[in-house]
C-alpha angles and dihedrals in degrees: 000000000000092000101057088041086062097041086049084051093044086046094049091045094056090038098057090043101051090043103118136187134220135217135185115249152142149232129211125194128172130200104236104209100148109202092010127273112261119228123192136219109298089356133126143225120197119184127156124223112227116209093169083078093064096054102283124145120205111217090017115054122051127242115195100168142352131192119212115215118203131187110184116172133199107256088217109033081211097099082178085061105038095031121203125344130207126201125193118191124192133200131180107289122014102264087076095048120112148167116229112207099169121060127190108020126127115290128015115333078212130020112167146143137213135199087219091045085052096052083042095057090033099055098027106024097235140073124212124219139185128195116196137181114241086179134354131018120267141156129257095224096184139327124203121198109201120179136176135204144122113295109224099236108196122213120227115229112264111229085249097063094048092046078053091043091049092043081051091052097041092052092055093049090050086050094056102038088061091047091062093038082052091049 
């Protein structure tokens, strides 16, 4: 009877230190690419977004959906000059990926989201990302990666439940010291 008395106090103990609570929140991350990065004709840029900077935790929070900003210009506002240009961006898995025909209007030229981008950002914390010229030549002005889910808030063990946890652990060793003397 001692024994499972102690068991029920070691259980209740564990289970009132590994309770957590979550939370919603969100991470923002942003490309910082200055005056732009140039990329040439049938050339590629590859750069990751890093949430882990701005307080995620792979494994322990939580990310349901993100959505991926992109601004791409025209390197040469003369379309007569430079023709027409073609952008493909590619994201982890095939449902994010997308051509960008039109540089340099208001908004984002891409803004797009991937289950595999999701898992990536989920289990790792960041999402890469490559931009490359199908035809023409253009800038990647900025990219902002912005994500939301539930933050995993741990608690943090109230005295009461570790006195509970080390009653639990002095009544099994107890147990087990009489058993011995008994032997």
């Amino acid at each position: 009877m001692k024994r499972f008395f102690a068991l029920v106090l070691l259980a209740f103990g564990f289970v009132s230190a590994a309770h957590a609570d979550y939370i919603p929140a969100s991470w923002t991350d942003s490309a910082n690419v200055g005056n732009g990065i140039y990329i040439g004709n049938r050339q590629s840029y590859t750069y990751t977004h890093d949430l882990t900077d701005n307080g995620f935790r792979p494994l322990n929070d939580l990310i349901s959906s993100f959505r991926l900003n992109i601004d791409l210009a025209d390197d040469d506002n003369n379309f007569f000059r430079d023709g027409i240009e073609i952008a493909f961006v590619d994201l982890p898995g095939i449902e994010g990926d997308a051509f960008v025909t039109n540089f340099g209007l208001s908004g984002p030229e891409y803004s797009g989201f991937s289950i595999l981008g999701l898992l990536q950002l989920n289990a790792l914390g960041t999402l890469t990302v490559t931009i490359t010229s199908i035809i023409g030549d253009f800038n990647l002005v900025g990219s902002t990666l912005t994500a939301s889910g539930l933050s995993n808030v741990a608690n943090v063990p109230e005295p009461g439940a570790l006195g509970l946890l080390g009653i639990g652990l002095v009544g099994i060793a107890l147990s087990k010291r009489r058993r011995k003397q008994a032997a």
